[in-house]
VOBADO-571343 format. One record per residue (C-alpha): x, y, z. Coordinates in steps of 0.25 Angstrom, whole numbers, always signed. Example, Ala and Ser with C-alpha at 12.3 -4.5 7.8 and 13.67 -1.06 7.14 Angstrom:
2
{atom {+49 -18 +31}}
{atom {+55 -4 +29}}
//
This chain:
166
{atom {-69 -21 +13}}
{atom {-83 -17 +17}}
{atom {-96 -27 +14}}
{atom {-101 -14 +11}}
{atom {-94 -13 -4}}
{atom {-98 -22 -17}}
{atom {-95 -38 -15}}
{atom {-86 -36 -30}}
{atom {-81 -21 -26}}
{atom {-66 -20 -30}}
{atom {-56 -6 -23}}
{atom {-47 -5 -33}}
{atom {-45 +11 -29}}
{atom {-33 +16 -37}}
{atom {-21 +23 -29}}
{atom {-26 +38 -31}}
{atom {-40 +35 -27}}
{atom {-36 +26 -15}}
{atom {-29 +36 -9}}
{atom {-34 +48 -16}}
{atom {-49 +45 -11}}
{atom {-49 +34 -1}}
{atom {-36 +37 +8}}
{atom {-39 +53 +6}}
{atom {-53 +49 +10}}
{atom {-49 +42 +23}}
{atom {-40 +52 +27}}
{atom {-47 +64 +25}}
{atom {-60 +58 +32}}
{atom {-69 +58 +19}}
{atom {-79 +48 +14}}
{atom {-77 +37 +7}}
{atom {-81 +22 +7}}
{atom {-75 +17 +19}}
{atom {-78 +3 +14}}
{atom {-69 +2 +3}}
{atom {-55 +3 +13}}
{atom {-57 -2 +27}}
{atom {-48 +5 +38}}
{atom {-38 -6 +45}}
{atom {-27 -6 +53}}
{atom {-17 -11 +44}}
{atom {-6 -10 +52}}
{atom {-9 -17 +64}}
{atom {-9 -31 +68}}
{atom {-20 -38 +58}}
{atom {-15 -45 +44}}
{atom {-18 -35 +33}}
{atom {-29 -44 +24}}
{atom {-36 -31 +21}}
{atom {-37 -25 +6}}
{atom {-40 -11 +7}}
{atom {-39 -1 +20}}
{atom {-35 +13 +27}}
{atom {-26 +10 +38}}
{atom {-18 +19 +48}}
{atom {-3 +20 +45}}
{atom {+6 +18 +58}}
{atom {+17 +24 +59}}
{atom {+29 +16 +66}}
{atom {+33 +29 +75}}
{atom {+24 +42 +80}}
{atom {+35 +50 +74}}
{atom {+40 +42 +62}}
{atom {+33 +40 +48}}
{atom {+36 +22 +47}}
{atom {+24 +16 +46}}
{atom {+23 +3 +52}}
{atom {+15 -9 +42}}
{atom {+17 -19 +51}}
{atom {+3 -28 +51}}
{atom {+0 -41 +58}}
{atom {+13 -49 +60}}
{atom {+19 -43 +47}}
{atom {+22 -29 +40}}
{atom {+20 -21 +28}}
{atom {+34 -20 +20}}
{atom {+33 -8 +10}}
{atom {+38 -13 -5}}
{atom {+39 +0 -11}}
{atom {+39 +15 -10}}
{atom {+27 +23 -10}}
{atom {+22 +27 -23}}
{atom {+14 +40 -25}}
{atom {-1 +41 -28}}
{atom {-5 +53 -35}}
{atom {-20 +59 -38}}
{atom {-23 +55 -54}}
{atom {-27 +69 -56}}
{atom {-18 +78 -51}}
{atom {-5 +70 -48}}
{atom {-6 +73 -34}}
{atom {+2 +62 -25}}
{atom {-6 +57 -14}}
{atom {+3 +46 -8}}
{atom {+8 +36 -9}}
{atom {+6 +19 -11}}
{atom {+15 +10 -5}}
{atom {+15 -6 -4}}
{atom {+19 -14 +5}}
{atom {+20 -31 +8}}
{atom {+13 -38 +20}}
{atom {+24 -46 +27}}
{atom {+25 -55 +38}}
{atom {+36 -66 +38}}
{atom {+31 -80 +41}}
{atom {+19 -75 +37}}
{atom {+9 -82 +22}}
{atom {+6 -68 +19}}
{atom {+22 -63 +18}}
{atom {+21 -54 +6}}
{atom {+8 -58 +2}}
{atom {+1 -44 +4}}
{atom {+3 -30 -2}}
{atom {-2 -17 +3}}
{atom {-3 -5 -4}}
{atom {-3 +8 +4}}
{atom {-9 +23 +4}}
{atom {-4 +34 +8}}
{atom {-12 +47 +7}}
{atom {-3 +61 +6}}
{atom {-2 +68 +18}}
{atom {-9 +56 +26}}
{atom {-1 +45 +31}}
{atom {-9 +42 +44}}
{atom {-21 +33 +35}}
{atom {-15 +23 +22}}
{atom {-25 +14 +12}}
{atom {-19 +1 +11}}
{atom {-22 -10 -2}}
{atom {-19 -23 +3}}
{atom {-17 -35 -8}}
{atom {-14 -49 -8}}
{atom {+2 -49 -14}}
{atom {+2 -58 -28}}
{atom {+7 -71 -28}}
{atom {+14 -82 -37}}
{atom {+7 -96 -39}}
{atom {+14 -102 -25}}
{atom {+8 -90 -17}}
{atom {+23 -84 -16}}
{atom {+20 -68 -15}}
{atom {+27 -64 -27}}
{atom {+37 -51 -23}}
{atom {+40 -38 -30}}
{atom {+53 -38 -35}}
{atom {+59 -25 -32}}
{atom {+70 -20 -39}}
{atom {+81 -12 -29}}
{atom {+83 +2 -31}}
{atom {+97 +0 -36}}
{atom {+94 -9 -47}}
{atom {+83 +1 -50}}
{atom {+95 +11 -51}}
{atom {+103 +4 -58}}
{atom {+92 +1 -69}}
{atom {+88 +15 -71}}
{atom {+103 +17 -74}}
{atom {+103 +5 -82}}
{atom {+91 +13 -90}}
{atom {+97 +27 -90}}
{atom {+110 +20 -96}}
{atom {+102 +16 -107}}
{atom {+96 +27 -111}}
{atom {+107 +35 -110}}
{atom {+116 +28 -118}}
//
């Protein structure tokens, strides 16, 4: 962040005004405080210690539509699918968010940072990227998500329809 802003100023944007005002902002050219998310190359071979930036996706072929997250020595693993965003007002979907972990075998950091990623519809060139420290147990072990496959999710919603059925 800039020394420009406040010593105590917190960015705490929510989904639809991140991407609804500062992405669509980048994108299209328009003013707004520059100081608030620095541009970086994210993707390149520095270690990613920001907190909040624009950076250019690339893609792994000219032709083909894969990005490629590797950073430093490690890589950005996805987590999860992408989850729309949609404009309050009007229910419009502008996105998507998706999240991904830093990892880098053999490496302290393994798992220990979490980036949250912004897509604007229709403009997948530039992304906004939230970058946060992963939470961690009392030994400093980064504690996982535990993710439930998708055939036990199946077999619990069938579990759930039984019941009500019967």
């Amino acid at each position: 962040m800039s020394a420009t802003l406040p010593p105590d100023y917190k960015f705490v944007p929510s989904d639809a005004e991140l991407i609804g005002f500062y992405l669509y902002n980048k994108v299209h050219n328009l003013p707004f405080s520059r100081d608030t998310i620095p541009e970086c190359d994210l993707y390149g071979r520095q270690e990613p210690w920001q907190i909040w930036f624009f950076t250019l996706l690339k893609k792994k072929s000219n032709k083909g539509s894969r990005i490629c997250r590797g950073v430093g020595s490690g890589t950005w693993q996805g987590e999860d699918g992408a989850k729309e965003i949609k404009v309050e007002k009007t229910h419009l979907k502008i996105r998507l968010k998706k999240r991904f972990r830093y990892e880098n075998k053999g490496s302290e950091h393994i798992g220990g940072w979490i980036m949250h990623e912004y897509l604007l519809l229709g403009h997948d060139e530039f992304v906004v990227c939230r970058i946060r420290k992963n939470e961690h147990d009392e030994e400093g072990v980064v504690k996982k998500r535990k993710r439930k496959s998708i055939r036990a999710l199946t077999r619990e919603r069938r579990a759930f329809a039984i019941v009500i059925l019967a």
